[in-house]
C-alpha positions as CSV (number, residue, x, y, z in Angstrom):
1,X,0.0,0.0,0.0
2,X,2.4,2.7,0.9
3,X,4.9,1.4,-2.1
4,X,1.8,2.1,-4.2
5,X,1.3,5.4,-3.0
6,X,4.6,7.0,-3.1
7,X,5.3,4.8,-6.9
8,X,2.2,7.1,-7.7
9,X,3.2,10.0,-6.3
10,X,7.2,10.1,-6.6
11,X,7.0,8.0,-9.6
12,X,4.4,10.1,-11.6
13,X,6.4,13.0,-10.9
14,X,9.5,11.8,-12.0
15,X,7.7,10.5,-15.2
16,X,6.2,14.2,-15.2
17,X,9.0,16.1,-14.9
18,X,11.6,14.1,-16.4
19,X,10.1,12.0,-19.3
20,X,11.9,8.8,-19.3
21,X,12.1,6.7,-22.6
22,X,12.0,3.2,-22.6
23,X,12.7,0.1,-24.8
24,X,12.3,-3.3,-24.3
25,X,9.5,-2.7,-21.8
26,X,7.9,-5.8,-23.2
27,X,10.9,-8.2,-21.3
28,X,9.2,-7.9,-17.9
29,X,7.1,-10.5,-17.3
30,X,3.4,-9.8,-16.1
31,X,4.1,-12.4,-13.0
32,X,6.5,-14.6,-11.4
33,X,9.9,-14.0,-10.1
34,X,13.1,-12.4,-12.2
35,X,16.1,-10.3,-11.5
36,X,16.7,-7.1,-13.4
37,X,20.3,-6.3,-13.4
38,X,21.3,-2.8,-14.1
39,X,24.1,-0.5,-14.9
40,X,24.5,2.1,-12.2
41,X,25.3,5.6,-13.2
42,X,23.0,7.4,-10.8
43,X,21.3,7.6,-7.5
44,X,18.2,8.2,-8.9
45,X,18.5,5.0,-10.7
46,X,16.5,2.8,-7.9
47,X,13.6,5.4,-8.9
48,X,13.4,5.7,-12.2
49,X,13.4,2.0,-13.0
50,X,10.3,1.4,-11.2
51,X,8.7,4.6,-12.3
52,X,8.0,2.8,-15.5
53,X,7.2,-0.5,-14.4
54,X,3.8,-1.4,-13.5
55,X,5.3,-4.4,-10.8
56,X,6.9,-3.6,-7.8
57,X,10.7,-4.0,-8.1
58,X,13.1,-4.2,-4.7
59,X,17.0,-2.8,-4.8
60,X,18.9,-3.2,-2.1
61,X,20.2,0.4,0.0
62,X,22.8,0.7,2.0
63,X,21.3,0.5,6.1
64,X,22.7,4.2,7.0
65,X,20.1,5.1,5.2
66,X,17.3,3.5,7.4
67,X,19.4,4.1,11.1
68,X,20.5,7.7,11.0
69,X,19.0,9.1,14.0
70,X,17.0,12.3,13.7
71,X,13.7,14.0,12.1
72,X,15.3,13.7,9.2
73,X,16.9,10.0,9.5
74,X,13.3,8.6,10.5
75,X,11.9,10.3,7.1
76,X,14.3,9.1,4.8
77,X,14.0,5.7,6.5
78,X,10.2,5.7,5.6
79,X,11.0,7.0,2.3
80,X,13.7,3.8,1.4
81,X,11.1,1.5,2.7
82,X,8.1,3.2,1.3
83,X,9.9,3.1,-2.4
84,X,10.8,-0.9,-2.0
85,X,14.3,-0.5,-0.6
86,X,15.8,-3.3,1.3
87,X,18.4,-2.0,4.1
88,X,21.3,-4.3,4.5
89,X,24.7,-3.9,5.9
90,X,27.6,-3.6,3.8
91,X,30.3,-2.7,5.8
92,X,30.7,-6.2,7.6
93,X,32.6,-7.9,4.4
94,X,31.3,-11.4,3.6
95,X,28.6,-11.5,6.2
96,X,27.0,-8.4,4.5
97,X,27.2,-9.9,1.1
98,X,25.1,-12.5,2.0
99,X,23.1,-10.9,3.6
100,X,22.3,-9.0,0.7
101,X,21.6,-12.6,-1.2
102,X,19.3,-13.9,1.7
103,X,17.0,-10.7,1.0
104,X,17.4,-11.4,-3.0
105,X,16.1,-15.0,-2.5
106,X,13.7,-14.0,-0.4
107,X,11.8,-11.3,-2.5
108,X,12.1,-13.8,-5.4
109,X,10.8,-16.6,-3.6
110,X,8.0,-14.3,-3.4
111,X,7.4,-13.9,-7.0
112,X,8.6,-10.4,-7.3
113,X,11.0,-8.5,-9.1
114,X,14.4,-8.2,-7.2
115,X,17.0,-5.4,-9.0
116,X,20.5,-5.5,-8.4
117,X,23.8,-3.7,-10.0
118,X,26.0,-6.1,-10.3
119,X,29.0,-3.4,-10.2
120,X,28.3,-2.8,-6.7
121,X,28.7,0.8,-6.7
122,X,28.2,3.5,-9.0
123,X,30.3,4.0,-12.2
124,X,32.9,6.7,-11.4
125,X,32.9,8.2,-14.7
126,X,30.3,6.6,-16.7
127,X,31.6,3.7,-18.2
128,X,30.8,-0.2,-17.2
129,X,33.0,-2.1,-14.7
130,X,33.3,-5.7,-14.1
131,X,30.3,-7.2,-12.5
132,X,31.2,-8.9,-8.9
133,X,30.3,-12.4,-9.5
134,X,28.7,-13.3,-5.9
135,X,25.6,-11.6,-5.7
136,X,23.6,-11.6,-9.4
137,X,24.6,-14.9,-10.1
138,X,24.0,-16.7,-6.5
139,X,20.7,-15.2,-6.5
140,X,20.3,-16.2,-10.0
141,X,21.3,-19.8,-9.6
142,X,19.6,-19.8,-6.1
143,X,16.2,-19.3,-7.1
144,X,16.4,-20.4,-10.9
145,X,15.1,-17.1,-11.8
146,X,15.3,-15.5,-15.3
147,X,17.8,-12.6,-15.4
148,X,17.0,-9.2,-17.2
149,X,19.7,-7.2,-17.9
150,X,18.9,-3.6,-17.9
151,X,20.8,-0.7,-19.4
152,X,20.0,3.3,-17.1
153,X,21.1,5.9,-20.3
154,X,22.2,9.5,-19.5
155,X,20.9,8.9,-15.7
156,X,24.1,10.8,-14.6
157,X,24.2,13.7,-16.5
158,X,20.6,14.9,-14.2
159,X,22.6,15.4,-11.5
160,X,26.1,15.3,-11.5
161,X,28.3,15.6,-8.2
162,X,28.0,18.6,-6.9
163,X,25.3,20.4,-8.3
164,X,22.4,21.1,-6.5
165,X,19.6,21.3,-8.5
166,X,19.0,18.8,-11.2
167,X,18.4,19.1,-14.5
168,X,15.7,18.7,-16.3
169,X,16.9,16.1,-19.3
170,X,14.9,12.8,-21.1
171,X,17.2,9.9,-19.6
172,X,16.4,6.5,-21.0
173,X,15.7,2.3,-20.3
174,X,16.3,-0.5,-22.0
175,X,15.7,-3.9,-20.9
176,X,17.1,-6.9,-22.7
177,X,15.2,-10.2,-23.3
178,X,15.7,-12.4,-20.0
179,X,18.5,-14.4,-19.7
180,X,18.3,-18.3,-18.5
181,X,20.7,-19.9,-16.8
182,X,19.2,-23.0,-16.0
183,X,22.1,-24.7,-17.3
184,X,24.4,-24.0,-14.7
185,X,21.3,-24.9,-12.0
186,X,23.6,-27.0,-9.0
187,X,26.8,-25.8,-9.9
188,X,26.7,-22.7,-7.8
189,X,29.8,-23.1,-5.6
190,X,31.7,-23.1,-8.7
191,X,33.7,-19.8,-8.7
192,X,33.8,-20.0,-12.6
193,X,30.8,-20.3,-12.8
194,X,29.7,-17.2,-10.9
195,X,32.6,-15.6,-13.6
196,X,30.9,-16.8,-16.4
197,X,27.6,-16.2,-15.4
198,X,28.4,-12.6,-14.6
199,X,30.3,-11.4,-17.4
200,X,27.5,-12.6,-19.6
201,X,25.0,-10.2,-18.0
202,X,27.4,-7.6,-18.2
203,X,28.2,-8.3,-22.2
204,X,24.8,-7.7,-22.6
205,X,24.3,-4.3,-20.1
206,X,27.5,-3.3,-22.3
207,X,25.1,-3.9,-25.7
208,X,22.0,-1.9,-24.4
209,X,24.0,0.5,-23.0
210,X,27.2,1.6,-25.3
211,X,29.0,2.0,-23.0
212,X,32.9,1.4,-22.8
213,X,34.0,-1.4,-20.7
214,X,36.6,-1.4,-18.1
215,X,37.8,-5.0,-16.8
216,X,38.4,-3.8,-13.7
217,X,36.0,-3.4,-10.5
218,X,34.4,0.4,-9.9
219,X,35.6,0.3,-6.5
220,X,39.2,0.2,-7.4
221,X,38.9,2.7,-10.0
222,X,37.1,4.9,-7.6
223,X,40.3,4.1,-5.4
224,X,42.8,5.2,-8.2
225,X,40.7,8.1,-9.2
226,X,40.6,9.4,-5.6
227,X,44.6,8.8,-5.2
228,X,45.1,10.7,-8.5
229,X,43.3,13.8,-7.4
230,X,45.2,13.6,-3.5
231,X,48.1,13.5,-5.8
232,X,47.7,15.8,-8.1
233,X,46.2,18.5,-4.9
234,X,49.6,17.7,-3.1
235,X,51.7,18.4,-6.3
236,X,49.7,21.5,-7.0
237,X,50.2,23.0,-3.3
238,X,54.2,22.0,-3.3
239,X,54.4,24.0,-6.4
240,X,52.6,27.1,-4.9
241,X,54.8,26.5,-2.1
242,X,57.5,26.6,-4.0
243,X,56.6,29.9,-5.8
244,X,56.1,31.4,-2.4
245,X,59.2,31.0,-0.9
246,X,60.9,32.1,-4.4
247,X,59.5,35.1,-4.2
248,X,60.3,35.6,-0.6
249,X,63.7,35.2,-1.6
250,X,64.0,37.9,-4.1
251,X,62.1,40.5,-2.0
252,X,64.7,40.5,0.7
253,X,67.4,40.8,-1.8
């Protein structure tokens, strides 16, 4: 009840305001379970996915955002559970990451749609990063479940870091036909298999969404691009250093 009221309220305005295309809208089964694994450019990607769906779909949110204390922490709890979020911890390593696959079972077991971004964090610069291969495809060979891969276009570009105010563009969807991976069904402690199975959603996330791959996860190049810029701060403020005490110099002479 409440996921239906704010999808009609939130959703409709973000359909309103922002006019989201979509493709491939078709691939979503009317019933029954299936994953819908995404790209993830964008926090506003866990809304404007099931904007245009007509079934509930359930991401999974980091759990600060349902325990930070306050008027304002017990809103925005209401407002990650009213939308379908699912709060899980994933600071605590491998305990959180299965954690996260309990409650992806679960809502499948259900019959509904559980969503997932198989990068595990959003893309630093807005290309596509290797998938991690424990989540998607556990779930996936878990429940048996069909696996829709779904491409978020120009989702970034609405609100880029650090601006306040977002801007009022057409970002797009397209959803793939569902993938089935029945044939892997038992083989589920296999680590290549969890490779395999990954990197063939993400081949076909790459297709609907054109974007360049990097091989590499987006945590470590969010890693690299943060070290680069301490760097390059550093170097910047030895150089000004520098100029200071050059000109120092000549004054007293």
């Amino acid at each position: 009840m409440i996921y239906g009221a704010m999808k009609f309220s939130i959703g409709g305005s973000l359909k309103l305001a922002f006019r989201p295309w979509v493709e491939g809208i078709e691939n979503i089964p009317e019933d029954g379970p299936a994953i819908l694994a995404s790209n993830h450019l964008s926090f506003s990607d866990s809304f404007f996915l099931p904007a245009v769906l007509t079934r509930k779909v359930t991401f999974i949110a980091k759990a600060e955002y349902f325990t930070s204390p306050g008027v304002k922490g017990r809103l925005t709890a209401a407002f990650f559970k009213g939308v379908g979020q699912l709060p899980v911890d994933r600071s605590g390593g491998r305990g959180a990451g299965e954690a996260a696959i309990k409650s992806g079972i679960a809502v499948l077991e259900r019959g509904e749609l559980f969503g997932i971004y198989p990068e595990g964090t959003r893309s630093p610069d807005g290309r596509l990063y290797r998938g991690k291969p424990g989540g998607l495809a556990r779930v996936a060979l878990a429940t048996g479940a069909p696996v829709i891969p779904v491409a978020m276009i120009d989702t970034e570009k609405i609100q880029p870091p650090g601006t306040v105010m977002p801007k009022l563009m057409r970002p797009g969807i397209r959803i793939g036909e569902p993938l089935d991976f029945s044939r892997y069904q038992g083989m589920e402690s296999d680590r290549f298999i969890l490779r395999s199975l990954t990197d063939e959603v993400m081949y076909e996330i790459m297709k609907l969404s054109g974007q360049e791959y990097v091989d590499i996860y987006a945590t470590a190049a969010k890693r690299r691009i943060a070290e680069e810029a301490k760097a390059e701060k550093a170097e910047k403020a030895g150089k000004t250093d520098g100029a200071g005490s050059t000109g120092s110099a000549g004054s007293t002479g």
